[in-house]
Steps between C-alpha positions, in 0.01 A plus 500: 500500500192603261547489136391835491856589715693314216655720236771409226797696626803550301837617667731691269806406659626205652749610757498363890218769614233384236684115548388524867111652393410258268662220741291629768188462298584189366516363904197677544306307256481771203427282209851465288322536196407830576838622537762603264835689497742611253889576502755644207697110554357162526687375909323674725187410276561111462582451887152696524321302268646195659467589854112664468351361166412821420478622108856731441601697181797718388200717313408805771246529237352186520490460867332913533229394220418192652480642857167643678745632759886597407757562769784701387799394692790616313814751669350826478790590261360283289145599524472768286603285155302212626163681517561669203530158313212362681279853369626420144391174480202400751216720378248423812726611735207675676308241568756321739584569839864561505707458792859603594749472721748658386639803814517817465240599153205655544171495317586814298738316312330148426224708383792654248594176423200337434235743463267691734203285472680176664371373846862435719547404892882524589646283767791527690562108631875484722677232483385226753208470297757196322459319806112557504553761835500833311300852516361613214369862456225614275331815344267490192427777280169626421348230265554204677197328629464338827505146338861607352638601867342121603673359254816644553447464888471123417834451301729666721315381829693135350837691616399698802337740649347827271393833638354726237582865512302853437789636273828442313695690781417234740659254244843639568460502872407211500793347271745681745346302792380167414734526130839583668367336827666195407836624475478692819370193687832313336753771592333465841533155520861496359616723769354272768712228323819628507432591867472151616797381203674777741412313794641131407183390294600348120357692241200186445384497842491897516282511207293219619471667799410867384283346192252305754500787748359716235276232368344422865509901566309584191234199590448629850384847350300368233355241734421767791255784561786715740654830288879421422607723813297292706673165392832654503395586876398140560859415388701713708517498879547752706905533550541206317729426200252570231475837672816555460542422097177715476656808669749455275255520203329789618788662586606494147148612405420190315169600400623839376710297271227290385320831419764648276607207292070448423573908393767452305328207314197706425697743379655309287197322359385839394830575294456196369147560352657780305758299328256277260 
């Protein structure tokens, strides 16, 4: 890492998603000292201070006017009041790059917030990125440079992977896939688990079982240059018993159900993006 990719960053908000950023950077080799974060109470920013060495503060203000990049990473409930504070008090605002990732607000109304002149990528991050194996998607607006998206590539490359996007739109397709994702993989897995607690496993060795399956499953694909209906085939023999638990799958149009709950998500992203 260049100098010239090192920016003071400044996370307003200290909850687990912008916990698990700045931890990834910190393992990445971001310098500490060019990281800071602030919170409304002093916990979450001691065990910070103590676990990272980097510089905290209870002062948004502080933390936004000493930043070169700010990361807004507040409930979007909460957004609204928080940028307004930040607009009353840090008068160079414009000459940041501010990132969010808050879900579901749109450009239109950090520009309300904060003025029309400021230069904003949002990023929707899910939630393995706390575990350093997350997707994070991006879209810039108009006035961010290409050394901006490199920089912003660079910090949440520490927690995953990041696919930019051509639009908002895509933001809230892609938070019903790879956002929700996790939960669907879970209720997945959970049914698997009470299917072998069914069939005389204990609860520990089921979810040992199912948790390792999914691990070594999600390898092989990541690891392999076959489409996922190829490696599927690989799987299942001909009149074997993976056929058979496959039939039943398709018989119950598993992939039409994966289709409608991404729908409904999307759906709901974009109700959401009206309420703030």
């Amino acid at each position: 890492m260049t100098s010239s990719n090192v920016r003071t960053i400044g996370f307003i908000g200290a909850g687990n998603m912008p916990q698990s950023i700045l931890g990834g950077m910190v393992k990445g080799g971001y310098p500490t000292t060019a990281i800071m974060a602030s919170n409304p109470s002093r916990p979450k920013l001691d065990m910070l201070e103590e676990k990272y060495g980097i510089y905290t503060s209870q002062d948004n203000h502080e933390i936004a006017g000493k930043a070169d990049v700010i990361v807004l990473s507040v409930k979007p409930q909460l957004m609204r009041d928080v940028c307004a504070d930040l607009a009353a008090h840090v008068p160079d605002l414009d000459e940041k790059l501010i990132i969010t990732i808050a879900a579901g607000l749109r450009f239109e109304r950090y520009y309300e917030y904060l003025g029309n002149n400021i230069t904003l990528v949002r990023v929707m991050p899910n939630t393995p990125s706390l575990v350093g194996e997350g997707v994070s998607g991006l879209v810039a607006d108009d006035k961010a440079t290409q050394a901006d998206r490199d920089f912003v590539t660079q910090v949440f490359n520490y927690v995953g992977l990041t696919l930019w996007l051509d639009n908002e739109d895509a933001i809230d397709v892609l938070g019903a896939v790879a956002g929700s994702g996790p939960a669907y993989f879970f209720e997945f897995m959970h049914g698997l688990q009470r299917a072998a607690e069914d069939l005389g496993f204990d609860a520990e060795q089921a979810r040992a079982m199912v948790q390792q399956t999914a691990f070594g499953a999600a390898r092989m694909a990541m690891e392999s240059d076959l489409s996922l209906v190829d490696l599927r085939k690989q799987v299942t023999s001909k009149g074997g018993s993976t056929a058979k638990g496959i039939e039943v799958y398709q018989n119950a149009q598993l992939s039409d159900i994966s289709k409608r709950a991404v729908g409904a998500a999307v759906t709901r992203n974009q109700e959401m993006a009206k309420l703030f």
